[in-house]
C-alpha positions as a Markdown table, in Angstrom:
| # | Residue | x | y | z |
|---|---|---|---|---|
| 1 | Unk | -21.2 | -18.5 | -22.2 |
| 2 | Unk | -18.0 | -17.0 | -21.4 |
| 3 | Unk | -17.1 | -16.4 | -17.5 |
| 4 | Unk | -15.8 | -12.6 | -17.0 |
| 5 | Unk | -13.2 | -12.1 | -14.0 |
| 6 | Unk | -14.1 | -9.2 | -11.8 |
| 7 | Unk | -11.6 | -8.2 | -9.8 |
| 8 | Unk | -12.7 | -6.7 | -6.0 |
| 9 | Unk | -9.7 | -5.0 | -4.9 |
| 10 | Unk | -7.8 | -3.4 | -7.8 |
| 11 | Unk | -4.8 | -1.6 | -5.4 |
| 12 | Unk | -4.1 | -5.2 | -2.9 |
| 13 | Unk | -4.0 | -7.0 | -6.5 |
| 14 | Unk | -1.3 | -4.5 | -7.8 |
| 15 | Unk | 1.0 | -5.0 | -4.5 |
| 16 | Unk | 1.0 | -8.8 | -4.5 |
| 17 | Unk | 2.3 | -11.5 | -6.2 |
| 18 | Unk | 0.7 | -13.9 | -8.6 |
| 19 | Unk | 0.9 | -16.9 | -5.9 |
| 20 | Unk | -2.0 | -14.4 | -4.1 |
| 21 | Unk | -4.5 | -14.4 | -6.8 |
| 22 | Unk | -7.0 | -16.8 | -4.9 |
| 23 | Unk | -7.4 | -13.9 | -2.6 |
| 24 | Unk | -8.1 | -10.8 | -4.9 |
| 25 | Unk | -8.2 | -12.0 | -8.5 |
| 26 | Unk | -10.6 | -13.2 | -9.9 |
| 27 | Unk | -14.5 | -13.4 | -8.7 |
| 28 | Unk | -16.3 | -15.7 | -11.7 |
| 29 | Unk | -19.6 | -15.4 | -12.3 |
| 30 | Unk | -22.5 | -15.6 | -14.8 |
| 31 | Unk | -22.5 | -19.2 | -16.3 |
| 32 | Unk | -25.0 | -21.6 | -14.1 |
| 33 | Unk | -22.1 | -24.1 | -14.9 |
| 34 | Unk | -19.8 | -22.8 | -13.1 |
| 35 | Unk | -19.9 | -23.1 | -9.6 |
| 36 | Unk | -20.1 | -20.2 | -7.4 |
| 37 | Unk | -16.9 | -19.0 | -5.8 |
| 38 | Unk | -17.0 | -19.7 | -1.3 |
| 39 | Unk | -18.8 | -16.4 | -0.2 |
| 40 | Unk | -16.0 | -15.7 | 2.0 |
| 41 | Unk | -13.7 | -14.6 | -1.2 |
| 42 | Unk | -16.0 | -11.9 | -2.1 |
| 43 | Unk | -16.7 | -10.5 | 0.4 |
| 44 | Unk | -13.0 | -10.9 | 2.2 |
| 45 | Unk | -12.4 | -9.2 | -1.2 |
| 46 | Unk | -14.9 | -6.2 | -1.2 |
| 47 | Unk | -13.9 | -5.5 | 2.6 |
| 48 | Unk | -10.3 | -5.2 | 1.9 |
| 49 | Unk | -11.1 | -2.6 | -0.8 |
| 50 | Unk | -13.3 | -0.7 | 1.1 |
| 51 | Unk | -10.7 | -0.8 | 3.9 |
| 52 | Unk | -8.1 | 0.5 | 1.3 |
| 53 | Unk | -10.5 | 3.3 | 0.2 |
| 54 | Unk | -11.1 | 4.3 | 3.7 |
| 55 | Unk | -7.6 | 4.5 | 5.2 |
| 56 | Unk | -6.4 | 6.7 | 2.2 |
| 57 | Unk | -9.2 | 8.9 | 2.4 |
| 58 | Unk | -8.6 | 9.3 | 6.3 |
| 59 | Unk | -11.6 | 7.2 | 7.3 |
| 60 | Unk | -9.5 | 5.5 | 10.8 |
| 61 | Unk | -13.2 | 4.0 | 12.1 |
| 62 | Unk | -15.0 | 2.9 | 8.5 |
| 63 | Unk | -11.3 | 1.1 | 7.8 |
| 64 | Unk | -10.9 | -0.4 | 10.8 |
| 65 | Unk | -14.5 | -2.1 | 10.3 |
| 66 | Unk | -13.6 | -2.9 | 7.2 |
| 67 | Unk | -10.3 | -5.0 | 8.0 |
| 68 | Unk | -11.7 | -7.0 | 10.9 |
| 69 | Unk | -14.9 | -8.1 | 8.8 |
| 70 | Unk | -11.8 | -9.2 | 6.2 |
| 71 | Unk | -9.6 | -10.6 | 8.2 |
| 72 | Unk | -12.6 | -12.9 | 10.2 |
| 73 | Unk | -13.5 | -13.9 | 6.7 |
| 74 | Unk | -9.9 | -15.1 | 5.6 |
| 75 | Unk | -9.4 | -16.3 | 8.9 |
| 76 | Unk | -12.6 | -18.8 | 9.0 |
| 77 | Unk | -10.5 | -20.5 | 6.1 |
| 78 | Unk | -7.9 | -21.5 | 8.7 |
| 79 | Unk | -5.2 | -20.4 | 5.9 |
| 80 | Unk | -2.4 | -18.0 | 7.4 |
| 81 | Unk | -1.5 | -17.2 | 3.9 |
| 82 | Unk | -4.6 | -15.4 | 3.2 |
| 83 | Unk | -4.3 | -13.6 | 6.9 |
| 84 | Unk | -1.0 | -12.9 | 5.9 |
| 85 | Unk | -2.0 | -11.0 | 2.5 |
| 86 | Unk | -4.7 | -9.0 | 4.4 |
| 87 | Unk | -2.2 | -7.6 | 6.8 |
| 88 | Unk | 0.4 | -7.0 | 4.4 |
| 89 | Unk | -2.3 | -4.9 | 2.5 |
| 90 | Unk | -2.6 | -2.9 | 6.2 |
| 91 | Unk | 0.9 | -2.3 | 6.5 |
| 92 | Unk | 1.5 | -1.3 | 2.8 |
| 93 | Unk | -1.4 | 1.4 | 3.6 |
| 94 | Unk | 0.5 | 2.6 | 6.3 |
| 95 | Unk | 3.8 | 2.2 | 5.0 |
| 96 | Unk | 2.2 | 4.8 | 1.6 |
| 97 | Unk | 0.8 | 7.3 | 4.4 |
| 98 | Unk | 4.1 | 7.2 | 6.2 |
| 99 | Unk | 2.8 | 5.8 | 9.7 |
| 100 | Unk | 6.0 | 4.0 | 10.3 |
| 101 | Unk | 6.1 | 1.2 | 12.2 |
| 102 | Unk | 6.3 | -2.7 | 12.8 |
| 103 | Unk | 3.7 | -4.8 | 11.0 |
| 104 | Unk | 2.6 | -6.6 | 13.8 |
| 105 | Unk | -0.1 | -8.5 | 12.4 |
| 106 | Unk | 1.9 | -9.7 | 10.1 |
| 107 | Unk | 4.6 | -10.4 | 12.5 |
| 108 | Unk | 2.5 | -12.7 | 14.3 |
| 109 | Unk | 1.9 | -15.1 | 11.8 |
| 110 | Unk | 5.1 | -14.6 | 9.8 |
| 111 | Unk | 6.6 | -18.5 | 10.5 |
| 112 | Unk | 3.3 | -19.9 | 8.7 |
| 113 | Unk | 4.0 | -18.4 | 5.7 |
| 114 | Unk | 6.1 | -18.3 | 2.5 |
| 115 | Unk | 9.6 | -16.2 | 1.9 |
| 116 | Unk | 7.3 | -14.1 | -1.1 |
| 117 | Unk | 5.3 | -12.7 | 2.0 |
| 118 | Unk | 8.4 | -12.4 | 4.3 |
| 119 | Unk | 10.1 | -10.6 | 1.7 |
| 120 | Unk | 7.6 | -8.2 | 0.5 |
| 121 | Unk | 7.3 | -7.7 | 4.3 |
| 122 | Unk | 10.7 | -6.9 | 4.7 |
| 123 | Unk | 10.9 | -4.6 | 1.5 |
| 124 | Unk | 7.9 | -2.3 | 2.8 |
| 125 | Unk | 9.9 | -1.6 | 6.4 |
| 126 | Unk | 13.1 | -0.7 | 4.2 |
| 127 | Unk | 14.9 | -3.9 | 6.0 |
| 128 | Unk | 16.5 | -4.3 | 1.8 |
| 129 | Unk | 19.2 | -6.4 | 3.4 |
| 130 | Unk | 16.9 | -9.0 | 4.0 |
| 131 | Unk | 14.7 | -9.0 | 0.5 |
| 132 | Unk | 15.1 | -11.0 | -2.3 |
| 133 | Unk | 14.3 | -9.1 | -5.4 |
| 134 | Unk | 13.4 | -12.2 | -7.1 |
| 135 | Unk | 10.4 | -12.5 | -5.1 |
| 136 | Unk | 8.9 | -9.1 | -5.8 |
| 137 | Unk | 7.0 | -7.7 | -7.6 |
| 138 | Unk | 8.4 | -6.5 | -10.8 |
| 139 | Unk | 7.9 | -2.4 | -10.0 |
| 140 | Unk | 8.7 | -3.3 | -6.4 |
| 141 | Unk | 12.0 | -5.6 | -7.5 |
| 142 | Unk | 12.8 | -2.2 | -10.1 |
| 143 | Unk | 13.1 | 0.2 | -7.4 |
| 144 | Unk | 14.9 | -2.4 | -5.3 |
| 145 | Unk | 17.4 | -2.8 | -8.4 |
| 146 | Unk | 17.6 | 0.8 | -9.2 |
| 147 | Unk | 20.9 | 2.9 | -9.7 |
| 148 | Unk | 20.6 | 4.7 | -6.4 |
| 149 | Unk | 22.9 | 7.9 | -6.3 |
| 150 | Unk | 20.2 | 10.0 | -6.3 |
| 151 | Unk | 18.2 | 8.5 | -9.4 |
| 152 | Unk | 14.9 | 6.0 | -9.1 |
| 153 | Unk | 12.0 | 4.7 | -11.0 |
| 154 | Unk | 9.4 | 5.8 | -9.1 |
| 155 | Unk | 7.6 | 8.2 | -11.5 |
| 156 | Unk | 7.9 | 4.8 | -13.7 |
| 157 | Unk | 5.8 | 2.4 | -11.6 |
| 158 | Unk | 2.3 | 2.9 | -13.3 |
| 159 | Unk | -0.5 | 2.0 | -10.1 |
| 160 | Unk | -0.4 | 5.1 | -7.3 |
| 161 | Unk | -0.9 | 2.8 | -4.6 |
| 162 | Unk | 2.0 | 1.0 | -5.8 |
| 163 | Unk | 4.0 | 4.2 | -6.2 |
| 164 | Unk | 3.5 | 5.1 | -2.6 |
| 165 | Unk | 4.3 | 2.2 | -0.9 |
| 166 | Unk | 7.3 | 2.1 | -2.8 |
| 167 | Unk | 8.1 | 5.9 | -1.9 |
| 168 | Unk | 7.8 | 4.9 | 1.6 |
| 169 | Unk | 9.8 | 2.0 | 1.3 |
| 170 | Unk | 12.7 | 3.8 | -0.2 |
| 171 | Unk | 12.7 | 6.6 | 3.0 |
| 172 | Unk | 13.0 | 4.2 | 5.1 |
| 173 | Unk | 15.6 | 2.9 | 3.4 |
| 174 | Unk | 17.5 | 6.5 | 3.1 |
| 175 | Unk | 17.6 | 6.5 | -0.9 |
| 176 | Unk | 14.2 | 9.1 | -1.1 |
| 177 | Unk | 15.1 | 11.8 | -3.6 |
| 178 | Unk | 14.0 | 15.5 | -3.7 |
| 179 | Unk | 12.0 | 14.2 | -6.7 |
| 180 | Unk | 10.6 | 11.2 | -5.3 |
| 181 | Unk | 9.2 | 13.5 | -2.8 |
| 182 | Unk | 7.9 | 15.6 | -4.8 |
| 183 | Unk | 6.3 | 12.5 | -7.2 |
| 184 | Unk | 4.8 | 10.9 | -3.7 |
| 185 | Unk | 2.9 | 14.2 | -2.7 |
| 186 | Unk | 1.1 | 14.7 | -6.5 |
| 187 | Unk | 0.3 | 10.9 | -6.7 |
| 188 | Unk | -1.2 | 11.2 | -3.2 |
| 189 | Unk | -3.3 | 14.7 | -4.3 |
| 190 | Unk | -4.0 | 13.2 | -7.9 |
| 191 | Unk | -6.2 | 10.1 | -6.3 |
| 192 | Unk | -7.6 | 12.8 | -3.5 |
| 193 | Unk | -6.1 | 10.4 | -1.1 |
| 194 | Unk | -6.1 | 12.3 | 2.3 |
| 195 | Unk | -3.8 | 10.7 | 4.6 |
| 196 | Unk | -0.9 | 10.3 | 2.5 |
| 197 | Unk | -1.3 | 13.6 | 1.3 |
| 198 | Unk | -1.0 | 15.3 | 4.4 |
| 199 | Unk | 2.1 | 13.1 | 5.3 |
| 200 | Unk | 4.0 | 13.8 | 2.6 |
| 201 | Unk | 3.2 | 17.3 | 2.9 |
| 202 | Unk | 4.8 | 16.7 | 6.5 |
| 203 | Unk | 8.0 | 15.8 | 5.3 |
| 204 | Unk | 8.2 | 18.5 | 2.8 |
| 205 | Unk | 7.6 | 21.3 | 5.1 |
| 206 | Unk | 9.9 | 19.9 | 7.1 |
| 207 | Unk | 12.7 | 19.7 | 4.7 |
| 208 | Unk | 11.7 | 23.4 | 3.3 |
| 209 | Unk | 12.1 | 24.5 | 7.1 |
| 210 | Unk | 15.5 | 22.5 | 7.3 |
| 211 | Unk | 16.9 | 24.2 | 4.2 |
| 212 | Unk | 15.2 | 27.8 | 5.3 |
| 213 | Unk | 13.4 | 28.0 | 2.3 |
| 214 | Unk | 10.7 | 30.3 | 4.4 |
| 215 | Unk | 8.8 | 30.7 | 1.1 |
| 216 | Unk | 8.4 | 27.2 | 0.3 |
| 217 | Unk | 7.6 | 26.5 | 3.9 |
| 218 | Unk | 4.9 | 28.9 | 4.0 |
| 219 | Unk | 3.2 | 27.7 | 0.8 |
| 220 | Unk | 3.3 | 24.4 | 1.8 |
| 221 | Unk | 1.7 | 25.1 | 5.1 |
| 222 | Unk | -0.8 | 26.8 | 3.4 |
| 223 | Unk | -1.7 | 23.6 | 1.3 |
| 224 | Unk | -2.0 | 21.5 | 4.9 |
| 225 | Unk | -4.0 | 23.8 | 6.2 |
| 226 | Unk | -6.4 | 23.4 | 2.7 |
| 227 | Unk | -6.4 | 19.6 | 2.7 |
| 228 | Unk | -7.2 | 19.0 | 6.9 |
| 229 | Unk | -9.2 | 22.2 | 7.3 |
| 230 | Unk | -7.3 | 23.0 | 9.6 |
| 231 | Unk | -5.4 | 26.3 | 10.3 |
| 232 | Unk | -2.3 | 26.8 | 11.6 |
């Protein structure tokens, strides 16, 4: 009987690198010779996307549940690796919905981990001087690589999560473009993904109110107002 892989967190899986597959990969089940997978990786697994799904769609108390009950899972294991991979999913969730700031969690495990982790760490907080492309990613290591002067791949990286994160990476960095912007915002509104949404449409009204494009200001004001339910 053939063993199927399900895979519990579809987003983390698409930001990490193939040395973090016992995390999120691969849950086997179905053949009675196959031994069952530690519950921990499951349910680590289905808490980390629940977590995802709740801090996108705004949910600050459901995703906050959601982490800890992953993060005592991974951390029963006694692996910092595995800790490591659960906070990096955090701060890549922040780092999409532009809530800037250090990655503590990461931060305080950092020297009981590899340079992949360090790395990726480094590339989410724009710190580019410090990241090894090698060790990315390969949409991640594109962007990274890219021609700069105005022109990225951004629209090319296929997963939305992905796309985020990497759109928040390159502000940070100072190489966002007009279009990237504009890419970030749609991505966010095309997976109905709250919190990013209503931070990228932050930055645009604030670079429509910059350039005094009042009309472009006002519409996009207009769309805040739709998404929170909030008016102005």
């Amino acid at each position: 009987m053939a063993v199927r892989p399900l895979y519990g967190n579809e987003i983390a899986m698409k930001i990490l690198f193939s040395s973090l597959s016992l995390l999120l990969a691969t849950v086997l089940t179905g053949c009675s010779s196959t031994p069952a997978p530690p519950a921990w990786q499951s349910s680590a697994s289905s808490s980390l996307q629940s977590f995802s799904s709740a801090y996108l769609s705004g949910n600050t108390r459901v995703a906050d549940l959601e982490f800890a009950r992953a993060r005592t899972e991974l951390a029963a294991t006694g692996r910092a690796d595995l800790v490591a991979q659960a906070e990096l999913i955090r701060c890549a969730a922040r780092v999409a919905s532009l809530e800037i700031g250090p990655c503590t969690g990461f931060q305080a495990i950092a020297d009981d981990v590899g340079p992949a982790e360090r790395t990726y760490a480094a590339y989410i907080a724009g710190r580019w001087q410090d990241v090894d492309p090698a060790l990315l990613p390969a949409h991640h290591r594109a962007v990274v690589n890219g021609p700069g002067a105005g022109k990225t791949i951004l629209g090319d990286i296929e997963d939305p999560f992905s796309r985020l994160v990497a759109a928040g990476a390159l502000l940070q960095y100072g190489r966002l473009t007009p279009a990237d912007m504009e890419i970030a915002t749609e991505t966010a509104s095309s997976q109905g993904w709250r919190r990013p949404l209503l931070a990228w449409l932050g930055v645009q009204a604030q670079r429509a109110q910059q350039a005094g494009a009042l009309d472009a200001y006002a519409r996009i004001q207009r769309r805040i107002e739709l998404v929170s339910g909030k008016p102005k």
